[in-house]
MARDO-920444 format. One line per field, with one value per residue: residue in three letters; x, y, z of N, C-alpha, C, O, CB in turn. Coordinates in Angstrom, 1 decimal. Each point is the difference from the previous one (the first is absolute). Glycine has a CB too. Layout:
BEGIN
aa [ALA / ...]
n.u [X / ...]
n.v [Y / ...]
n.w [Z / ...]
ca.u [X / ...]
ca.v [Y / ...]
ca.w [Z / ...]
c.u [X / ...]
c.v [Y / ...]
c.w [Z / ...]
o.u [X / ...]
o.v [Y / ...]
o.w [Z / ...]
cb.u [X / ...]
cb.v [Y / ...]
cb.w [Z / ...]
***
This chain:
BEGIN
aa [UNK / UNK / UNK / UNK / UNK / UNK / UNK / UNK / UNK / UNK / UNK / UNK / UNK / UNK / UNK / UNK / UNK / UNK / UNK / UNK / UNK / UNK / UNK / UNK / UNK / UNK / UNK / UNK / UNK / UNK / UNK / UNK / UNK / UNK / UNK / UNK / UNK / UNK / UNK / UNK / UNK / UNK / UNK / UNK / UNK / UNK / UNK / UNK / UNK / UNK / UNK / UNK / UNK / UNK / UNK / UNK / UNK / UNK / UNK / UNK / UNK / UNK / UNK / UNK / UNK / UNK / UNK / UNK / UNK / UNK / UNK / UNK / UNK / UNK / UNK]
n.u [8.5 / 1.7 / 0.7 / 0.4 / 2.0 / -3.1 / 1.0 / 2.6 / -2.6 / 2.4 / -0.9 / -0.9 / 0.8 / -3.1 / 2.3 / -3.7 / -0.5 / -1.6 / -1.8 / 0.0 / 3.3 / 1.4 / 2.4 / 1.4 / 0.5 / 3.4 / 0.5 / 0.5 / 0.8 / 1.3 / -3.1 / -1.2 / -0.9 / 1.7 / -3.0 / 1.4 / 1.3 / -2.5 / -2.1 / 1.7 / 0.0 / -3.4 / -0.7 / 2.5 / -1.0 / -4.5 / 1.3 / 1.7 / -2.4 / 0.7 / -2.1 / 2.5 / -1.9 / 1.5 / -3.0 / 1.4 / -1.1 / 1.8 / -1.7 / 0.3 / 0.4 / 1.1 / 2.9 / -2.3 / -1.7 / 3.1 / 1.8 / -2.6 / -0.2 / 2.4 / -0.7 / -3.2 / 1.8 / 1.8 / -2.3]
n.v [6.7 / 0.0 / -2.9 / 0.5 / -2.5 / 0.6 / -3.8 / -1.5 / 1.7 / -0.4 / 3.1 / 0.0 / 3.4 / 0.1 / 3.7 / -0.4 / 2.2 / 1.8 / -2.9 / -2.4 / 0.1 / -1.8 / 2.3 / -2.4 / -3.5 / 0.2 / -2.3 / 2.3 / -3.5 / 2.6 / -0.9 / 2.6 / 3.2 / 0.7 / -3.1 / -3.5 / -0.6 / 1.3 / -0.9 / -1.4 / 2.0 / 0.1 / -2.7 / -0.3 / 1.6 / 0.6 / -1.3 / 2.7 / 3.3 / 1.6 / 2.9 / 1.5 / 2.8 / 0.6 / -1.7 / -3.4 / -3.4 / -1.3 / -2.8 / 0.3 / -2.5 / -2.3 / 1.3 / -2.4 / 1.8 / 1.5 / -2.4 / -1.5 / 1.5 / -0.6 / -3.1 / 1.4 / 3.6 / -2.2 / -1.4]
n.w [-2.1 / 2.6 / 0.0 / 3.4 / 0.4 / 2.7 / 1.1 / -3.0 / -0.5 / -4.1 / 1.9 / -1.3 / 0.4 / -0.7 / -0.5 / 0.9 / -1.1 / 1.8 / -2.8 / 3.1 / -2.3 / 1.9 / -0.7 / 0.8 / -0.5 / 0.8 / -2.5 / -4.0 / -1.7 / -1.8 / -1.2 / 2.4 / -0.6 / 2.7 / -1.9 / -1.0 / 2.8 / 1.7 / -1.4 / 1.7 / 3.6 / -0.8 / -1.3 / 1.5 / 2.3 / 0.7 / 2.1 / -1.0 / -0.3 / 3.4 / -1.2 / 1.2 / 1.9 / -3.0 / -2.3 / 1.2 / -0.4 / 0.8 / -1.4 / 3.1 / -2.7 / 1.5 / -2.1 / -1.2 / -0.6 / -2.6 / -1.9 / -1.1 / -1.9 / -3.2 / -0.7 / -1.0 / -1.5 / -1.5 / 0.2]
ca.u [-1.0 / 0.6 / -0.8 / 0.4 / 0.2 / 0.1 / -1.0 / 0.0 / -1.6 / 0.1 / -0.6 / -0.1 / -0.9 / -0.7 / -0.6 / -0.8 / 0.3 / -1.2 / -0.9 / -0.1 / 0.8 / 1.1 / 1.0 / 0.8 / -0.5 / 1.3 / -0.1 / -0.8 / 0.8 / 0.2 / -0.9 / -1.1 / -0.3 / 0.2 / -1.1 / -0.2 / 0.3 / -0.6 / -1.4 / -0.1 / 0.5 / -1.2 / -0.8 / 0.5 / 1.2 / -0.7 / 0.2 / 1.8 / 0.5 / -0.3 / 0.3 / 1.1 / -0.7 / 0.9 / -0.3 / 0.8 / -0.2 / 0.9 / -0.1 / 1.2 / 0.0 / 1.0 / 0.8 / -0.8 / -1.8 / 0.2 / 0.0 / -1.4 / -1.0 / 0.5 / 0.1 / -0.8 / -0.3 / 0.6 / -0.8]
ca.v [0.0 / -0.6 / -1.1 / -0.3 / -1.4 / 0.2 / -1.5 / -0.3 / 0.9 / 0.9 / 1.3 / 0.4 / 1.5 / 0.2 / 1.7 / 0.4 / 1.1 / 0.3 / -0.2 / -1.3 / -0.8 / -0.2 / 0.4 / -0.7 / -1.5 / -0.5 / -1.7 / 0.1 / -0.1 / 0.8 / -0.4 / 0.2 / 1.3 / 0.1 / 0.2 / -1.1 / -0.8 / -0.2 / -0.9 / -1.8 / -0.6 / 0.1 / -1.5 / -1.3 / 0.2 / 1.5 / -0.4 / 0.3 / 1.3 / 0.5 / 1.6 / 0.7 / 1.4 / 0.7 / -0.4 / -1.1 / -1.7 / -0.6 / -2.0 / -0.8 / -1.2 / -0.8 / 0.3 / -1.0 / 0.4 / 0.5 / -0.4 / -0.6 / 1.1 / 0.3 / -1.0 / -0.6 / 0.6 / -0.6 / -1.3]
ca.w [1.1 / 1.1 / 0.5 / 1.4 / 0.4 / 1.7 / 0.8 / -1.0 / -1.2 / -0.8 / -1.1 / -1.3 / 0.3 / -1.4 / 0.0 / -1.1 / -0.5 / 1.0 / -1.2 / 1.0 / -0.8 / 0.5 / -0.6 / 0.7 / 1.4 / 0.4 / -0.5 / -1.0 / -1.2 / -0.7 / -1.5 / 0.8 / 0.5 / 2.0 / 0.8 / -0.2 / 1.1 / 0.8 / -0.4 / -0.1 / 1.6 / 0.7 / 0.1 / 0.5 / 1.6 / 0.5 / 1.8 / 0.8 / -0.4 / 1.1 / -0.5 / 0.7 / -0.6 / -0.9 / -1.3 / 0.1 / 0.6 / -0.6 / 0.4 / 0.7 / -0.7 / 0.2 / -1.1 / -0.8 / -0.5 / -0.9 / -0.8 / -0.1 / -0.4 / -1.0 / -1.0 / -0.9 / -0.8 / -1.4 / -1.3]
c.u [0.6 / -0.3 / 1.1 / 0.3 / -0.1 / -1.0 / -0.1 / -1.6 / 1.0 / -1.0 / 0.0 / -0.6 / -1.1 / -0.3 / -1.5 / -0.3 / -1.1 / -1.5 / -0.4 / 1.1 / 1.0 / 1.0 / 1.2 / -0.2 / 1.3 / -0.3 / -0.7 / 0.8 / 0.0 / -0.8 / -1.0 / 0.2 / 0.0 / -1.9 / 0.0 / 0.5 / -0.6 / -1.3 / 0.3 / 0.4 / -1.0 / -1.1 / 0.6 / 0.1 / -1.0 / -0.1 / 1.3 / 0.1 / -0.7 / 0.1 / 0.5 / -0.4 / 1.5 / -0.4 / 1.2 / -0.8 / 0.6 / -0.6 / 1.1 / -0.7 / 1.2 / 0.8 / -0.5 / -1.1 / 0.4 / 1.0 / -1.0 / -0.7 / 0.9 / 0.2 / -1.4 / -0.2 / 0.9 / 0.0 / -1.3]
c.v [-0.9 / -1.2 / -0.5 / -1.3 / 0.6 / -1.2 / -1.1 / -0.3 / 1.4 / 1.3 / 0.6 / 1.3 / 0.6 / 1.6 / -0.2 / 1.1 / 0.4 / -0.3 / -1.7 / -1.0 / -0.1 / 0.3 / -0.7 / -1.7 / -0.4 / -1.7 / 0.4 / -0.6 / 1.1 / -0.4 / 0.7 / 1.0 / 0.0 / -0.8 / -1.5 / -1.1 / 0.0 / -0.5 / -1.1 / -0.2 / 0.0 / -0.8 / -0.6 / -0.1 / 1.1 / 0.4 / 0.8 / 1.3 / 0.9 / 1.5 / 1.1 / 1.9 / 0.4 / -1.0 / -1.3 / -1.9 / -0.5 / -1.4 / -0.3 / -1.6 / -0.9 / 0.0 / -1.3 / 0.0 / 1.3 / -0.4 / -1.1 / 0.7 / 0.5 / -1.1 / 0.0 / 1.3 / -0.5 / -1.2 / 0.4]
c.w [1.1 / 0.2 / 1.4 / 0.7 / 2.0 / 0.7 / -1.2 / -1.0 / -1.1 / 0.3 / -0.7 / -0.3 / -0.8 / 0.5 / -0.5 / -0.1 / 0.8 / -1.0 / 1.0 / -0.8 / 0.8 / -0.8 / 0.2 / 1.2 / -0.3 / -0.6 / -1.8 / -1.4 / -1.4 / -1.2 / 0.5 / 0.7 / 1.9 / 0.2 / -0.3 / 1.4 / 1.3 / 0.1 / 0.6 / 1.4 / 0.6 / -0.3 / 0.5 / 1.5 / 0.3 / 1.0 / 0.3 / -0.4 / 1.4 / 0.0 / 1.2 / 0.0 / -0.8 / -1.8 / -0.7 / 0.9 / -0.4 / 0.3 / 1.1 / -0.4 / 0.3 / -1.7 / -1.1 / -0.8 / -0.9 / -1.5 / -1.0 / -1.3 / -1.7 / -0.8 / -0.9 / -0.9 / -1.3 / -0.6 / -0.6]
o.u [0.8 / -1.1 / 1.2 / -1.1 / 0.6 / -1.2 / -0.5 / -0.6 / 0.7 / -1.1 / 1.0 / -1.3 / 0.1 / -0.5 / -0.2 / 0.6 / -0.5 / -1.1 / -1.1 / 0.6 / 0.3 / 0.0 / 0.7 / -0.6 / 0.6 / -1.0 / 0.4 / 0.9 / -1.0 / 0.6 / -0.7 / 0.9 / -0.1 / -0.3 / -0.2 / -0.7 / -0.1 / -0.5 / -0.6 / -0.2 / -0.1 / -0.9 / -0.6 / 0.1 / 0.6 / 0.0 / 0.2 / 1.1 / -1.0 / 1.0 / -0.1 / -0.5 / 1.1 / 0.2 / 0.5 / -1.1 / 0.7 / -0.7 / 1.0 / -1.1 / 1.0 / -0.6 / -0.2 / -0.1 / -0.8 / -0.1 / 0.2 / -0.1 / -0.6 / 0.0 / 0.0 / -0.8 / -0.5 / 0.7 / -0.6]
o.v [-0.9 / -0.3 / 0.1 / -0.6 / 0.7 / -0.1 / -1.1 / -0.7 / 0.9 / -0.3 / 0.7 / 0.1 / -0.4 / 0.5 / -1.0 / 0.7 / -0.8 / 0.5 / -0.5 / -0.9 / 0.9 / -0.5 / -0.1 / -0.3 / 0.5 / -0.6 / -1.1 / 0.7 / 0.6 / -0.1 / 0.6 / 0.2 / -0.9 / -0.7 / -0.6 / -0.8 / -1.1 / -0.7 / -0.4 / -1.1 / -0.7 / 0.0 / -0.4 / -1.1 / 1.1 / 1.1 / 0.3 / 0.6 / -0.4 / 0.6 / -0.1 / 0.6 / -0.5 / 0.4 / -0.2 / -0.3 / 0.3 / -0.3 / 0.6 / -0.5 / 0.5 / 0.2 / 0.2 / -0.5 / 0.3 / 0.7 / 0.0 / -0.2 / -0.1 / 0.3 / 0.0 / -0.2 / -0.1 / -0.6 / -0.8]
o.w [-0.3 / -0.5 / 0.2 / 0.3 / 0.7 / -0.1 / 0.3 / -0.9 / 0.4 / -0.4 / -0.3 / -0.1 / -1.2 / 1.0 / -0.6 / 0.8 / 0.8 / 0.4 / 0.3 / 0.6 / 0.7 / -1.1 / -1.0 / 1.0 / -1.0 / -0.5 / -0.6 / -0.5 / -0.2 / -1.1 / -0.9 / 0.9 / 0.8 / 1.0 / 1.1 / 0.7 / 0.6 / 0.9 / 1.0 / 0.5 / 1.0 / 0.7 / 1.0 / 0.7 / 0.2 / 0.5 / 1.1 / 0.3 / 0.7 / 0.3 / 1.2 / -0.9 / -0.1 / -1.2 / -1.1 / 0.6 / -1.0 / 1.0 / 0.3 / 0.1 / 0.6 / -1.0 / -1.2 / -1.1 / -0.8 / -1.1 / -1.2 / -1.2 / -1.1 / -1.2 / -1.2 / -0.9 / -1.2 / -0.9 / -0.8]
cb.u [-2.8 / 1.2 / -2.6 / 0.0 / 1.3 / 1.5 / -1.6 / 3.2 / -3.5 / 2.1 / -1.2 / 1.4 / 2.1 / -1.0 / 2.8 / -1.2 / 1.7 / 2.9 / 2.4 / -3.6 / -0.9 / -1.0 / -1.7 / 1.0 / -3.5 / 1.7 / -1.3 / -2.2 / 0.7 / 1.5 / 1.3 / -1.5 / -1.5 / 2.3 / -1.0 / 0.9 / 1.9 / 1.9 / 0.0 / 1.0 / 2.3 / 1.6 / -0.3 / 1.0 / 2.6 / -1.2 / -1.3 / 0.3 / 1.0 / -0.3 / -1.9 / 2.5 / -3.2 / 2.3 / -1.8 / 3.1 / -2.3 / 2.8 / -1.6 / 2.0 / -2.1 / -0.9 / 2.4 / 0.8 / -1.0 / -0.7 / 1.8 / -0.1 / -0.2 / 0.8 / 1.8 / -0.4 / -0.2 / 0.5 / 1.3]
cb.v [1.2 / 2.0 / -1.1 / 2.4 / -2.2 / 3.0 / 2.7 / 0.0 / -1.0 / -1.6 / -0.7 / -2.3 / 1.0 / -3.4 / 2.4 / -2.2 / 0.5 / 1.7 / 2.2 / 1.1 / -0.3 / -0.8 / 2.0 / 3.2 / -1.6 / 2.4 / -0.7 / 1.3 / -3.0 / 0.7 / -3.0 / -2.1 / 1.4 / 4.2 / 3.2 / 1.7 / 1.2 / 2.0 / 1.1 / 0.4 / 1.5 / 2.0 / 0.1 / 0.9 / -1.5 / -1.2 / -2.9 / -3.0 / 0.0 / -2.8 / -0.4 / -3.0 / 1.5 / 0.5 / 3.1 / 3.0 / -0.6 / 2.2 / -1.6 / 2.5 / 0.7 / -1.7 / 1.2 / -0.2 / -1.0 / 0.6 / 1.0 / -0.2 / 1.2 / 1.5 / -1.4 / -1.9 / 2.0 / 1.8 / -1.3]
cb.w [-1.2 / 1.2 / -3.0 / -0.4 / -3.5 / -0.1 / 1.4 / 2.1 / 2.4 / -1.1 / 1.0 / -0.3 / 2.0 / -1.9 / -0.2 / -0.8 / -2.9 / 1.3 / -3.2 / 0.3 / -2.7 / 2.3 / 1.0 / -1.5 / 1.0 / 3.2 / 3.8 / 1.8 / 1.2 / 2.2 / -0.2 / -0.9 / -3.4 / -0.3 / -1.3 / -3.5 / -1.6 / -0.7 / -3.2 / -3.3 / -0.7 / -0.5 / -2.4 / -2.7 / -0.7 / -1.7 / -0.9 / -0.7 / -4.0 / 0.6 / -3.2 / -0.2 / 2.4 / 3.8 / 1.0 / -0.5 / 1.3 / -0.7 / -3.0 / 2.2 / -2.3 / 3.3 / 2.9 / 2.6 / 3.4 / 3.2 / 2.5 / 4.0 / 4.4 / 2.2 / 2.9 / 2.5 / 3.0 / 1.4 / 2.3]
***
């Protein structure tokens, strides 16, 4: 999945399906489902996600608020 460094905001792309599941998200640690990681970007970071038509969106985050985010999953 794609991800985007731009102004030094990370994005973070998200596909979904036409059911709404998400198939695809970018930055996503490898222990953690597409839908799980977005769950948790969408409690922590919901302000920064920004929907997209075709059945797409994306966070924009600081590379920090996304390493953060992947650390406390591996505790």
């Amino acid at each position: 999945m794609e991800m985007t460094v731009q102004n030094g905001q990370v994005m973070i792309h998200v596909r979904f399906a036409p059911d709404g599941m998400v198939t695809e998200i970018g930055e996503r640690p490898p222990a953690e489902s597409p839908q799980a990681w977005f769950n948790r970007l969408s409690e922590k970071a919901g302000t920064s996600y920004q929907p997209l038509s075709g059945g797409r969106g994306l966070f924009r985050l600081t590379r920090d608020e996304v390493d953060a985010l992947k650390a406390a999953n591996a505790n």
